[in-house]
Structure formats: structure tokens, C-alpha cells
PDBQT receptor file of N, H, CA, C and O in Angstrom, charges set to zero:
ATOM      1  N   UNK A   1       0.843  -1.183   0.000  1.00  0.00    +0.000 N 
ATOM      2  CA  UNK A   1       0.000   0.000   0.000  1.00  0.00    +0.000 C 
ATOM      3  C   UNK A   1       0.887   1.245   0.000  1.00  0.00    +0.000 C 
ATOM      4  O   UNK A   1       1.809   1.342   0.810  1.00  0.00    +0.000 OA
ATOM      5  N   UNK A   2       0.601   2.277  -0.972  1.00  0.00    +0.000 N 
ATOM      6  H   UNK A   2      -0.148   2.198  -1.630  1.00  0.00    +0.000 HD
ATOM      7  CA  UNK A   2       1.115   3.673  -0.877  1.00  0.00    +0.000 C 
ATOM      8  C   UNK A   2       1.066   4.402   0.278  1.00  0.00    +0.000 C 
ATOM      9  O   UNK A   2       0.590   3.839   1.264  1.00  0.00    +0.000 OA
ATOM     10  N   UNK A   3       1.408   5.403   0.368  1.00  0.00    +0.000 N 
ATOM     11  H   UNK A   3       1.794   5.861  -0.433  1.00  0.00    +0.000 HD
ATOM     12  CA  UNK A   3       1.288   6.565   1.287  1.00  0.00    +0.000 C 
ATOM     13  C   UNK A   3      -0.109   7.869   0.571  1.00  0.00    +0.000 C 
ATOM     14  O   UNK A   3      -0.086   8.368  -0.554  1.00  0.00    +0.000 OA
ATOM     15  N   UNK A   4      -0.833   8.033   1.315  1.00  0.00    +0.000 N 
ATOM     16  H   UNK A   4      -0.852   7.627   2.229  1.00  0.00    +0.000 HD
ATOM     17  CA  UNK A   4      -1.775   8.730   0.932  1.00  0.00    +0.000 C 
ATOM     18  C   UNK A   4      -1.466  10.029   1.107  1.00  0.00    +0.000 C 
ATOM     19  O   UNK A   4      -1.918  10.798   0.258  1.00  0.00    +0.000 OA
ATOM     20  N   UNK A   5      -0.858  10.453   1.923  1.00  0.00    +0.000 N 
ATOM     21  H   UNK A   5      -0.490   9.828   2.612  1.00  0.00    +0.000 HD
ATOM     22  CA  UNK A   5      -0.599  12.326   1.927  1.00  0.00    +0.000 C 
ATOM     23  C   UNK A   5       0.405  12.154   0.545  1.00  0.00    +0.000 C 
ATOM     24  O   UNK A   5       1.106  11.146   0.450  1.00  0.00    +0.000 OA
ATOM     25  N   UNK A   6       0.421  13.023  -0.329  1.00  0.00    +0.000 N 
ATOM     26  H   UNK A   6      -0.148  13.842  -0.252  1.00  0.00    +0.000 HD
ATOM     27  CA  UNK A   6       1.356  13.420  -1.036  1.00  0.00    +0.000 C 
ATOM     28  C   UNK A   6       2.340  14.219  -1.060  1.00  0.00    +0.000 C 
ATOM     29  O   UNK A   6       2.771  14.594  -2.150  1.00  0.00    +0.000 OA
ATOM     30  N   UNK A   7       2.986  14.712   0.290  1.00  0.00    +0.000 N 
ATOM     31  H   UNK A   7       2.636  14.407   1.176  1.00  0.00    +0.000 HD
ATOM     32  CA  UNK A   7       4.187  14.701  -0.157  1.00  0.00    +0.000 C 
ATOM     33  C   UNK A   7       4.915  13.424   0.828  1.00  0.00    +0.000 C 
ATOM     34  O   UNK A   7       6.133  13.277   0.923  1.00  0.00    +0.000 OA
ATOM     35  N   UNK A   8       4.181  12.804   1.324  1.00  0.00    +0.000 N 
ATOM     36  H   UNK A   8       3.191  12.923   1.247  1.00  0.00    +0.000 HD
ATOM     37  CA  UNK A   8       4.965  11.600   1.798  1.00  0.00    +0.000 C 
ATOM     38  C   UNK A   8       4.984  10.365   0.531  1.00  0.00    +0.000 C 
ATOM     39  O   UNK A   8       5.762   9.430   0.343  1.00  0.00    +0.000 OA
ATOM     40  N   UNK A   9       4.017  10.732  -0.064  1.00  0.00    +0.000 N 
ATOM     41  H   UNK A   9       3.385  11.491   0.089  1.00  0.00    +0.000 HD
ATOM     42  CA  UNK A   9       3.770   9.712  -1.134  1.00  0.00    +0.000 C 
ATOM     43  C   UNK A   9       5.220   9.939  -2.379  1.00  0.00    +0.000 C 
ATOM     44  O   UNK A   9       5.955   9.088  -2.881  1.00  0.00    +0.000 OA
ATOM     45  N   UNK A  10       5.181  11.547  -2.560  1.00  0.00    +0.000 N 
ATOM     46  H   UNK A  10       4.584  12.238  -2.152  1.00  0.00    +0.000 HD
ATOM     47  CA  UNK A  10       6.686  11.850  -3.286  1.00  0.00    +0.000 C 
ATOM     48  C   UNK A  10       8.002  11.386  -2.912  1.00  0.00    +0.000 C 
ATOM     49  O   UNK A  10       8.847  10.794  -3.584  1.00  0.00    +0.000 OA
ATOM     50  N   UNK A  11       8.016  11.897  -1.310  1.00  0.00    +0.000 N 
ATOM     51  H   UNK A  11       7.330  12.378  -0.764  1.00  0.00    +0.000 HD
ATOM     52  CA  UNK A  11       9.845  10.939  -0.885  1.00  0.00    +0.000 C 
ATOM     53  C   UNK A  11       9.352   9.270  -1.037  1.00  0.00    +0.000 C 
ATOM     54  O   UNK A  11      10.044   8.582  -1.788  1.00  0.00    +0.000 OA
ATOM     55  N   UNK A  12       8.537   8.814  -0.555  1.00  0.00    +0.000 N 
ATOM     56  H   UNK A  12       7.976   9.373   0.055  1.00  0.00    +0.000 HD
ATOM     57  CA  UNK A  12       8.773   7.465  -0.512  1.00  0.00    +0.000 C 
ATOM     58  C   UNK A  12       8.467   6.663  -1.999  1.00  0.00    +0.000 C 
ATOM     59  O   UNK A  12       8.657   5.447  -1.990  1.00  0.00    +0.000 OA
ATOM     60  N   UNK A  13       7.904   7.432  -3.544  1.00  0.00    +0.000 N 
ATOM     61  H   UNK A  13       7.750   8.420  -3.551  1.00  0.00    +0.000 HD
ATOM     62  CA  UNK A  13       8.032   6.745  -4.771  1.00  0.00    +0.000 C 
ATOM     63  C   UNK A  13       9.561   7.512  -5.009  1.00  0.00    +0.000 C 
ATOM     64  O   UNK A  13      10.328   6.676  -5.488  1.00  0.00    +0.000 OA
ATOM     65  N   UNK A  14      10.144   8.663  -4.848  1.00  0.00    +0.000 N 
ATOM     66  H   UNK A  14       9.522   9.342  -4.459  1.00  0.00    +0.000 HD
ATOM     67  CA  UNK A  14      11.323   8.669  -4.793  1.00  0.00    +0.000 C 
ATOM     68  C   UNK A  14      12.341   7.270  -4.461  1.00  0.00    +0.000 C 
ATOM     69  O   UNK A  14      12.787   6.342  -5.137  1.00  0.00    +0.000 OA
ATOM     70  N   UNK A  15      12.427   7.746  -2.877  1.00  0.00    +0.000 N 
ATOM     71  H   UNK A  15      12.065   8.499  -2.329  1.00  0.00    +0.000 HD
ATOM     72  CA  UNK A  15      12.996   5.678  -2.605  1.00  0.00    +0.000 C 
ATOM     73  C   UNK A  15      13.145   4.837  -3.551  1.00  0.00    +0.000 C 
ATOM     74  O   UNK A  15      14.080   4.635  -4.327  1.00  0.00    +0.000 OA
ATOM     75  N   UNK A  16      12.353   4.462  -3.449  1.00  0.00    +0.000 N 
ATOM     76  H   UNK A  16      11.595   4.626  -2.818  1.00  0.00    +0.000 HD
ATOM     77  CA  UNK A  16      11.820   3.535  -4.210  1.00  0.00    +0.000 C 
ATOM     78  C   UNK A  16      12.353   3.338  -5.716  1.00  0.00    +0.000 C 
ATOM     79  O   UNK A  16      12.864   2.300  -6.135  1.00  0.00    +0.000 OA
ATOM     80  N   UNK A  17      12.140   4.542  -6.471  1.00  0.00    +0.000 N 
ATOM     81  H   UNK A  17      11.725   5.386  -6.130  1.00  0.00    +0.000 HD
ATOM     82  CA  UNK A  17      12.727   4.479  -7.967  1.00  0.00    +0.000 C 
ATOM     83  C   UNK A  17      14.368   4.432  -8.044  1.00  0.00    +0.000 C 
ATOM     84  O   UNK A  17      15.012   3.927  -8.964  1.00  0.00    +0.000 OA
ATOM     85  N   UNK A  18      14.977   5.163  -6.701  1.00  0.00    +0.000 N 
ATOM     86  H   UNK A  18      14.454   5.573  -5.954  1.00  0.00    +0.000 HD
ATOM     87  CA  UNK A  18      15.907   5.504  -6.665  1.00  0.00    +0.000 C 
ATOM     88  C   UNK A  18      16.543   4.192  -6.292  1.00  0.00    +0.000 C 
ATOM     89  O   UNK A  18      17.271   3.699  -7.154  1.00  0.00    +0.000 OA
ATOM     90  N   UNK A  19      16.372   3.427  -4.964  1.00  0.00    +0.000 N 
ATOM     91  H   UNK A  19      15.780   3.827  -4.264  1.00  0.00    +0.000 HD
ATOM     92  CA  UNK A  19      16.980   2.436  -4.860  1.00  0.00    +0.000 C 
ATOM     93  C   UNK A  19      16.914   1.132  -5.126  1.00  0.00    +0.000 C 
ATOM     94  O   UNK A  19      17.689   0.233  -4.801  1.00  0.00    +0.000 OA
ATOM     95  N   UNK A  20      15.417   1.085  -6.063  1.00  0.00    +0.000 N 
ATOM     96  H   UNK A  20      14.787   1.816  -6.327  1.00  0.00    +0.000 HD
ATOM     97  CA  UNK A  20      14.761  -0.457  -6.133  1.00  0.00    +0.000 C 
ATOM     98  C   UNK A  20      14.326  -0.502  -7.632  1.00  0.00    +0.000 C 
ATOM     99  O   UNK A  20      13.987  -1.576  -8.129  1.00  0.00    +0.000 OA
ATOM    100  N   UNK A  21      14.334   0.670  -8.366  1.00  0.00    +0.000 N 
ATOM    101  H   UNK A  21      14.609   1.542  -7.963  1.00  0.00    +0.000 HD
ATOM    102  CA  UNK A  21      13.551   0.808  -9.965  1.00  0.00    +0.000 C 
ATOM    103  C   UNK A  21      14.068   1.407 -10.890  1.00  0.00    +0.000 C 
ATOM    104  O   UNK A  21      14.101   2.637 -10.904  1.00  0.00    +0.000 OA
ATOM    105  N   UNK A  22      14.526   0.737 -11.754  1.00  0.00    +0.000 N 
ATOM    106  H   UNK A  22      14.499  -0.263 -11.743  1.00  0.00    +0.000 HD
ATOM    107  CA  UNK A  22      15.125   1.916 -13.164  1.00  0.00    +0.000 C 
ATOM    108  C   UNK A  22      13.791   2.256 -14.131  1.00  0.00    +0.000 C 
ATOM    109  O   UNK A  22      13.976   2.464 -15.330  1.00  0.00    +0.000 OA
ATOM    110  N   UNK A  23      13.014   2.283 -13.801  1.00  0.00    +0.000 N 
ATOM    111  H   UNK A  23      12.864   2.114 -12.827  1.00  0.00    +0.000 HD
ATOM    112  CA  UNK A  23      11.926   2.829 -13.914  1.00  0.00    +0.000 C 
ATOM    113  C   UNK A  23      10.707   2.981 -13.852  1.00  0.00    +0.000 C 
ATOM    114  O   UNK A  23      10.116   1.965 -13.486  1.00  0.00    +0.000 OA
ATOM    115  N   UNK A  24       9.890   4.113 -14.129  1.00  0.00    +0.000 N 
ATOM    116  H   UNK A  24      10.370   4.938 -14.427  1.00  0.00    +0.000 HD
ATOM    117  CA  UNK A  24       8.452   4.025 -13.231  1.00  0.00    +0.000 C 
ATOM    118  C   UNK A  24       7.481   3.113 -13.518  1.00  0.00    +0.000 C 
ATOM    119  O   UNK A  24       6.829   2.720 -12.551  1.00  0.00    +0.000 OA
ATOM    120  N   UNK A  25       7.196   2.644 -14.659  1.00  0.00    +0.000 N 
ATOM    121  H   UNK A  25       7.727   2.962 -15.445  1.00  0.00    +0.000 HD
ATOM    122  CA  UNK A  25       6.558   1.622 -15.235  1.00  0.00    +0.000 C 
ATOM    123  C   UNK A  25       6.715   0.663 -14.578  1.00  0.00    +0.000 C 
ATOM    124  O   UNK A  25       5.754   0.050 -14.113  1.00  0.00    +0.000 OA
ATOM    125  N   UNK A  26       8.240   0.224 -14.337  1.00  0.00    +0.000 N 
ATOM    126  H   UNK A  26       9.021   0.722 -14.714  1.00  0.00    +0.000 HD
ATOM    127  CA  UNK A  26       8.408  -0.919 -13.875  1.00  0.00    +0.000 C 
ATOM    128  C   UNK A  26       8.258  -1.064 -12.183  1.00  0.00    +0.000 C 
ATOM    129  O   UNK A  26       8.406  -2.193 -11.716  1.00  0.00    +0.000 OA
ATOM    130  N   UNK A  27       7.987  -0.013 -11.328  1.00  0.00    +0.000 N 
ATOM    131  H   UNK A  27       7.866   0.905 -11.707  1.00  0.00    +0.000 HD
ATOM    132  CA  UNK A  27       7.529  -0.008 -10.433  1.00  0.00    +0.000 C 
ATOM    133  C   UNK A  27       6.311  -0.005 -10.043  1.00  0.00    +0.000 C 
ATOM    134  O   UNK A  27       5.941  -0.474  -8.967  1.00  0.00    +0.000 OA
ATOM    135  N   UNK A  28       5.481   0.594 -10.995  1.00  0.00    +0.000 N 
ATOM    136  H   UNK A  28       5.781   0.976 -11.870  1.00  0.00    +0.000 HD
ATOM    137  CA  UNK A  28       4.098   0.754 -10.466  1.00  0.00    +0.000 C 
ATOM    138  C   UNK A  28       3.583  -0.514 -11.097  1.00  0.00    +0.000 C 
ATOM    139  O   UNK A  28       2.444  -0.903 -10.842  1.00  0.00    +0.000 OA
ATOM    140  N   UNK A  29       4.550  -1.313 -12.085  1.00  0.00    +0.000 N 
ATOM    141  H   UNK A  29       5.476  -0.997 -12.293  1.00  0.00    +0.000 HD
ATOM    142  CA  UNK A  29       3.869  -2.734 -12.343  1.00  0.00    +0.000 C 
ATOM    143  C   UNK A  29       4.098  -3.575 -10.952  1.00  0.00    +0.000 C 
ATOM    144  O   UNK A  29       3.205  -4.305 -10.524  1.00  0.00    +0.000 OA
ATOM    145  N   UNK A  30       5.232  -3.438 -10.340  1.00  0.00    +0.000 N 
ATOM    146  H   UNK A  30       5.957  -2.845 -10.688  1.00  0.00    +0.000 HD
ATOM    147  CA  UNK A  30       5.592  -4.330  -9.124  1.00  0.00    +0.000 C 
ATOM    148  C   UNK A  30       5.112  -4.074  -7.777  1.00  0.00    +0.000 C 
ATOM    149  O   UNK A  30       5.348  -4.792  -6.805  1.00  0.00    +0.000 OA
ATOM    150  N   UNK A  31       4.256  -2.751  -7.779  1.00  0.00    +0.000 N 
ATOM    151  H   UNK A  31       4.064  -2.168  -8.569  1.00  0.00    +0.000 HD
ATOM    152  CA  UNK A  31       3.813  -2.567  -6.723  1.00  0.00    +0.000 C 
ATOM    153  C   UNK A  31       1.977  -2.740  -7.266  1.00  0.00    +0.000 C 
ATOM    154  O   UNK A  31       1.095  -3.145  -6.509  1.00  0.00    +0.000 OA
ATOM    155  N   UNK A  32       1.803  -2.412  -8.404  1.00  0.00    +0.000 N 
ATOM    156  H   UNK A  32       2.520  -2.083  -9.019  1.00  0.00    +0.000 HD
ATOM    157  CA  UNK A  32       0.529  -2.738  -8.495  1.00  0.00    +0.000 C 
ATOM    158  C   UNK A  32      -0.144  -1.193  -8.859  1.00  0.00    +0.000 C 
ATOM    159  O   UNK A  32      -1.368  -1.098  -8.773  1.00  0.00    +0.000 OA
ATOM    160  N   UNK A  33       0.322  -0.488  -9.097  1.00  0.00    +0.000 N 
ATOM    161  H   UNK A  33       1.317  -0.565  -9.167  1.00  0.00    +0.000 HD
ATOM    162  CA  UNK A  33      -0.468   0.979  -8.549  1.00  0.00    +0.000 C 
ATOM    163  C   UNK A  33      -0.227   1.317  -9.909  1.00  0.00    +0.000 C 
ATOM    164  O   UNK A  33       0.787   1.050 -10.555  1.00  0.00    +0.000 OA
ATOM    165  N   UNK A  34      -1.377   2.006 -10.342  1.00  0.00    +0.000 N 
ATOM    166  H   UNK A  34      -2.200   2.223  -9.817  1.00  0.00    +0.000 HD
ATOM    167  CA  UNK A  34      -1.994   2.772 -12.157  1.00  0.00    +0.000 C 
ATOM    168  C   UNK A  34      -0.693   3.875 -11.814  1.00  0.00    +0.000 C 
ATOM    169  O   UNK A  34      -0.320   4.386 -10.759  1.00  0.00    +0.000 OA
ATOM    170  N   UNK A  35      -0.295   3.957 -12.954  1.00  0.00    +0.000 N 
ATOM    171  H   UNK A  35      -0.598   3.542 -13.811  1.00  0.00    +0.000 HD
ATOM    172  CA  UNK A  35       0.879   4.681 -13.433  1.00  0.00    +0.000 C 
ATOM    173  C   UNK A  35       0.176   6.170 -13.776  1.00  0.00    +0.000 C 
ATOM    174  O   UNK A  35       0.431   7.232 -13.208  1.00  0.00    +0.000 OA
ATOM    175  N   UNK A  36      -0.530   6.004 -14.581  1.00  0.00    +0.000 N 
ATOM    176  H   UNK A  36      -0.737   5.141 -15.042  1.00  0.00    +0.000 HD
ATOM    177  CA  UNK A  36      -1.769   7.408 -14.818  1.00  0.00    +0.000 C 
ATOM    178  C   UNK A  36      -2.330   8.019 -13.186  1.00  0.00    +0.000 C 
ATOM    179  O   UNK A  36      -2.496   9.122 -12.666  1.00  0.00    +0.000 OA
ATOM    180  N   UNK A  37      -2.432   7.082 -12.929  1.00  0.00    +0.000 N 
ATOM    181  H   UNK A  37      -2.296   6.186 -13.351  1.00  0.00    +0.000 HD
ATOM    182  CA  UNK A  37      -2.731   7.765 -10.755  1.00  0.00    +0.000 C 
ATOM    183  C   UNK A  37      -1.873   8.419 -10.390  1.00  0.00    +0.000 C 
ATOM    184  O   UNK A  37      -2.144   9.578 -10.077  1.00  0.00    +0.000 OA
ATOM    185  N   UNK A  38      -0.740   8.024 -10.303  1.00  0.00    +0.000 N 
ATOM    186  H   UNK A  38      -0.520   7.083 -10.557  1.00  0.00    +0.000 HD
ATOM    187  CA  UNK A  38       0.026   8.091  -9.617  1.00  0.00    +0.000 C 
ATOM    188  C   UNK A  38       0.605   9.615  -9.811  1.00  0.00    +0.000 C 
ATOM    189  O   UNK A  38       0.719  10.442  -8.906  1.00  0.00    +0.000 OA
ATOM    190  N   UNK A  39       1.003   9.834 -11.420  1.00  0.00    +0.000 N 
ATOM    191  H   UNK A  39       0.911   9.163 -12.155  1.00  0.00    +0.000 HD
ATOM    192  CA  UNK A  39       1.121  10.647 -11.581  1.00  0.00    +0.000 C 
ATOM    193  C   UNK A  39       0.657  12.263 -11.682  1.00  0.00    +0.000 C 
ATOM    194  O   UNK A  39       1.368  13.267 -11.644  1.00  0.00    +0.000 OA
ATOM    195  N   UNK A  40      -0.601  12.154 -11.805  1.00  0.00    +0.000 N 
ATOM    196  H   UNK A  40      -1.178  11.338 -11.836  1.00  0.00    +0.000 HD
ATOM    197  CA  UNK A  40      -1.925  12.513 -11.905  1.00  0.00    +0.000 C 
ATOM    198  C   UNK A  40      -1.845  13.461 -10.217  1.00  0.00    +0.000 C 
ATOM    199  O   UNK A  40      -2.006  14.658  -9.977  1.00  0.00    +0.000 OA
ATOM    200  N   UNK A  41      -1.507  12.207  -9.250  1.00  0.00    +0.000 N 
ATOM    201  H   UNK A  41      -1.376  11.235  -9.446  1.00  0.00    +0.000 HD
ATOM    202  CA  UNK A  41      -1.695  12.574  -7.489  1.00  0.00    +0.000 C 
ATOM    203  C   UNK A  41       0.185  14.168  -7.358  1.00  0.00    +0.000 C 
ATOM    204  O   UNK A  41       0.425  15.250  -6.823  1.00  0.00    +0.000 OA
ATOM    205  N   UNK A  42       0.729  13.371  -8.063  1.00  0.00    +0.000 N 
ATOM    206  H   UNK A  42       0.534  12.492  -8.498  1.00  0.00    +0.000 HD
ATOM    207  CA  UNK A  42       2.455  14.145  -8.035  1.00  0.00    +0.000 C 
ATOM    208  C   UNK A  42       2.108  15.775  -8.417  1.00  0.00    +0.000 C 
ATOM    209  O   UNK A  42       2.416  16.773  -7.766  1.00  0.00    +0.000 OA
ATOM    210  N   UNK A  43       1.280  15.678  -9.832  1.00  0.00    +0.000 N 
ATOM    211  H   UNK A  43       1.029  14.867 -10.361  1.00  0.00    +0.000 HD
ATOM    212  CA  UNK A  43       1.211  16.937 -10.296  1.00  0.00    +0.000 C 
ATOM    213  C   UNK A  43       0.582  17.917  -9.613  1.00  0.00    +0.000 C 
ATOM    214  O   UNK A  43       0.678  19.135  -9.762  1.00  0.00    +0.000 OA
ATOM    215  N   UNK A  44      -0.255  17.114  -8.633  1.00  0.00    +0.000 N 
ATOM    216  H   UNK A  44      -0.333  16.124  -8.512  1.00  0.00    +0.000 HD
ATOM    217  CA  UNK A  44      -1.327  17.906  -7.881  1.00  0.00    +0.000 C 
ATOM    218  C   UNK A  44      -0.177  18.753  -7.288  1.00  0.00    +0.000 C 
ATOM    219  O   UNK A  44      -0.375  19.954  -7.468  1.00  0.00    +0.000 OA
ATOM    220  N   UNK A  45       0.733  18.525  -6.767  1.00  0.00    +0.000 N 
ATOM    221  H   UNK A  45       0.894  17.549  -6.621  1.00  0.00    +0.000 HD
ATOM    222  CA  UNK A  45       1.254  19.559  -5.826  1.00  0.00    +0.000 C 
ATOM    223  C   UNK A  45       2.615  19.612  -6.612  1.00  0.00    +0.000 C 
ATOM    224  O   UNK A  45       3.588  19.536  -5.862  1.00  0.00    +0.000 OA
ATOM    225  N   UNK A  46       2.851  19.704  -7.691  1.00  0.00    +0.000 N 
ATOM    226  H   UNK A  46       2.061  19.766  -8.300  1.00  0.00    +0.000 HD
ATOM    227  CA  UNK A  46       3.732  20.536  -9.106  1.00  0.00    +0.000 C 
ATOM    228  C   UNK A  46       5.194  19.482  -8.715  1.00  0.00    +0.000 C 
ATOM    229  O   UNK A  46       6.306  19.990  -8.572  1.00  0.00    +0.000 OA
ATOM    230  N   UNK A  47       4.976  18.124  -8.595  1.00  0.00    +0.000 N 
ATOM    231  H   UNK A  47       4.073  17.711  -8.711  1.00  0.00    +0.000 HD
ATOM    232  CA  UNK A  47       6.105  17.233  -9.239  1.00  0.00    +0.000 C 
ATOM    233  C   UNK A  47       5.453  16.513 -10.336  1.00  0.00    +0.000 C 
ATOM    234  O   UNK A  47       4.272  16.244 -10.558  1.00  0.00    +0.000 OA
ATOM    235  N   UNK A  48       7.048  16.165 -11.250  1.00  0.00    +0.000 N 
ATOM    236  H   UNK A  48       8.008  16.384 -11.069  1.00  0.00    +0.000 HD
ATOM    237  CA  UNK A  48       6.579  15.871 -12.788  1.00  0.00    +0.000 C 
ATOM    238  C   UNK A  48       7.749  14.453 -12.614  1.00  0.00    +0.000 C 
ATOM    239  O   UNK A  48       8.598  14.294 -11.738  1.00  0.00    +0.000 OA
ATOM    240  N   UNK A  49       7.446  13.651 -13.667  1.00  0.00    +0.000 N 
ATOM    241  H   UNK A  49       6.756  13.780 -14.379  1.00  0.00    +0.000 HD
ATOM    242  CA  UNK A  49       8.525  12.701 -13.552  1.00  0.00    +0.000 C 
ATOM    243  C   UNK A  49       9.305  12.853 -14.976  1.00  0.00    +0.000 C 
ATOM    244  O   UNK A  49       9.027  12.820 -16.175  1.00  0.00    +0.000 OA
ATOM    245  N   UNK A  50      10.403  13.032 -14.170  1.00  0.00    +0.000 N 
ATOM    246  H   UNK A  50      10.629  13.059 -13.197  1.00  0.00    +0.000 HD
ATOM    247  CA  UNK A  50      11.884  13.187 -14.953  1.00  0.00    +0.000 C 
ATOM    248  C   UNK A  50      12.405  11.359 -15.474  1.00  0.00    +0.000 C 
ATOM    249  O   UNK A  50      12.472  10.359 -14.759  1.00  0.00    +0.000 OA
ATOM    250  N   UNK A  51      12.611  11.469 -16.533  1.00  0.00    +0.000 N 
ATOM    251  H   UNK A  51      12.556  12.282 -17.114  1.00  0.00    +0.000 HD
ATOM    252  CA  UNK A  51      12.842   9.994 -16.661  1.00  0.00    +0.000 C 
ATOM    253  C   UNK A  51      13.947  10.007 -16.837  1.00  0.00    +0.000 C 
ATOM    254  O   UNK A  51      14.334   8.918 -16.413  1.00  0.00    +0.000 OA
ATOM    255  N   UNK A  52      14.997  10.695 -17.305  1.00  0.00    +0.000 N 
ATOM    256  H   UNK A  52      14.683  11.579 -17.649  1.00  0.00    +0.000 HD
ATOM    257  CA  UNK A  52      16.360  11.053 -17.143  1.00  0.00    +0.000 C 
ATOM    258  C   UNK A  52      17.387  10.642 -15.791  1.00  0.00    +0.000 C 
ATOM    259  O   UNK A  52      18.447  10.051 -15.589  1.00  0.00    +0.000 OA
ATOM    260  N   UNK A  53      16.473  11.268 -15.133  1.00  0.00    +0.000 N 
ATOM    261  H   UNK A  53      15.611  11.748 -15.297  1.00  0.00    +0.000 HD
ATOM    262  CA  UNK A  53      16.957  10.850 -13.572  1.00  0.00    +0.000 C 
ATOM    263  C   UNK A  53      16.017  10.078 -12.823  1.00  0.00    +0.000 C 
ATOM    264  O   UNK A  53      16.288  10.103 -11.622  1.00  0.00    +0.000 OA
ATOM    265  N   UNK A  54      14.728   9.213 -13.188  1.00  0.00    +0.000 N 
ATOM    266  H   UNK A  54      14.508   9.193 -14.163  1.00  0.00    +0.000 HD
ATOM    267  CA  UNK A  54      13.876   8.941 -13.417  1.00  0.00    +0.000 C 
ATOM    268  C   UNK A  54      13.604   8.960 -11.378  1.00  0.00    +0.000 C 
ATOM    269  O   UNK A  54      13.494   8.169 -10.441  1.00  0.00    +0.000 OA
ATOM    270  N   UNK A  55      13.609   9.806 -11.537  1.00  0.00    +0.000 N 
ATOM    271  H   UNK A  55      13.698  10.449 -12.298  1.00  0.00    +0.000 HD
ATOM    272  CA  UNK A  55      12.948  10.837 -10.077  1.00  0.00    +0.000 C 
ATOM    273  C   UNK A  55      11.655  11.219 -10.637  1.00  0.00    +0.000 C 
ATOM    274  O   UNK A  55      11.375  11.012 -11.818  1.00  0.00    +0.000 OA
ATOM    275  N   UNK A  56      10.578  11.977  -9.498  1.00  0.00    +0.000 N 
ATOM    276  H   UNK A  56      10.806  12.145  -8.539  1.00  0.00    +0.000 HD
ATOM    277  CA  UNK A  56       9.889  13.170  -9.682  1.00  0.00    +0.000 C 
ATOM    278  C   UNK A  56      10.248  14.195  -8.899  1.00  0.00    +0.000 C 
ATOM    279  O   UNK A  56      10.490  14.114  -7.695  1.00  0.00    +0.000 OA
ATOM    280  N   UNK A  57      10.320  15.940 -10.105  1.00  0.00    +0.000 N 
ATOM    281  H   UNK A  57      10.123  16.006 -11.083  1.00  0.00    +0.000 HD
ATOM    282  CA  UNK A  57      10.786  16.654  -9.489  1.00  0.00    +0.000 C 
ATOM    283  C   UNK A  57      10.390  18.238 -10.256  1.00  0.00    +0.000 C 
ATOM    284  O   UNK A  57      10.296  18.326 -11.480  1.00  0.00    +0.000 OA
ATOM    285  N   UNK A  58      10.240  19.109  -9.582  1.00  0.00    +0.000 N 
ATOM    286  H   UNK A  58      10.317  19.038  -8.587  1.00  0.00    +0.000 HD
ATOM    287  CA  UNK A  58       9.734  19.870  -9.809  1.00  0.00    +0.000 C 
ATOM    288  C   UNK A  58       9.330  20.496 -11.082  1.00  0.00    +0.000 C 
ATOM    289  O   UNK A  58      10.064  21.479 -10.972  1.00  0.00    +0.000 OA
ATOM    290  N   UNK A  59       8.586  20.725 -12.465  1.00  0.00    +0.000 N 
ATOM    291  H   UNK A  59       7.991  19.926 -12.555  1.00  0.00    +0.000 HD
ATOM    292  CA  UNK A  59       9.089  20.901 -13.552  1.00  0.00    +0.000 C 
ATOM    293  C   UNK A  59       9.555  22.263 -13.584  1.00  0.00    +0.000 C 
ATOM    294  O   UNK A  59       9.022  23.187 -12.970  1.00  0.00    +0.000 OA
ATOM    295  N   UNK A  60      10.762  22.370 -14.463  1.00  0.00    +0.000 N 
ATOM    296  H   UNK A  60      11.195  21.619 -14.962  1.00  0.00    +0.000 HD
ATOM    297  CA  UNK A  60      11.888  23.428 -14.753  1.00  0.00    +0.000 C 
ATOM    298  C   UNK A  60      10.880  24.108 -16.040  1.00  0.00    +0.000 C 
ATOM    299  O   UNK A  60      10.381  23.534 -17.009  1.00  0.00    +0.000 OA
ATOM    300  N   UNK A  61      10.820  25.369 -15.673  1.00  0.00    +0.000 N 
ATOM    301  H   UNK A  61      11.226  25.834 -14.886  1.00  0.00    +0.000 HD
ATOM    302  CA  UNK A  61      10.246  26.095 -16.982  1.00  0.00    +0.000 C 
ATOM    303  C   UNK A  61      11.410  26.400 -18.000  1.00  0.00    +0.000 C 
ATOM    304  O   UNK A  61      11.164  26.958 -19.069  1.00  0.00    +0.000 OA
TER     305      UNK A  61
């Protein structure tokens, strides 16, 4: 199960990508959780996912 506040939900899919996932797809397949949600919940409070560094993180204008 996720973390429901979002910005706890941000550090801990952080973690996560960072030490367990080369990428988000492949995490939200292994944890189970809609990839479209997820992201959808990030933007709410203006993180974007960087796939580069495949973090989420603030988008750079």
C-alpha cells in the first residue's frame, strides 16, 4: 500500500525508484499501482517525472 498524503507519497516513490527501480513503469507494475494515478496525485502539488533521472521533481520552466 502507498502513502496517501502526497508529499509523503513523493519521498517514498522517490525511494523507491531511486533504490529499487530503473523505472516508473516498472515499479508501479511491481507494486501494483496505475501509473496514470500516480502521476496525476504528483502533479497535484507541481512534481513531474523526470525519466532522465527517473525521479519526480519539480518541472523546470
Amino acid at each position: 500500500m502507498i502513502p496517501k498524503d502526497p508529499l509523503i507519497l513523493l519521498s517514498y516513490v522517490n525511494l523507491k525508484l531511486r533504490d529499487y527501480y530503473n523505472s516508473l513503469e516498472a515499479m508501479c507494475e511491481d507494486l501494483d499501482v496505475e501509473q496514470e494515478d500516480l502521476c496525476t496525485r504528483l502533479q497535484a502539488i507541481g512534481y513531474y517525472y523526470n525519466q532522465e533521472s527517473n525521479q519526480f521533481d519539480t518541472k523546470v520552466s
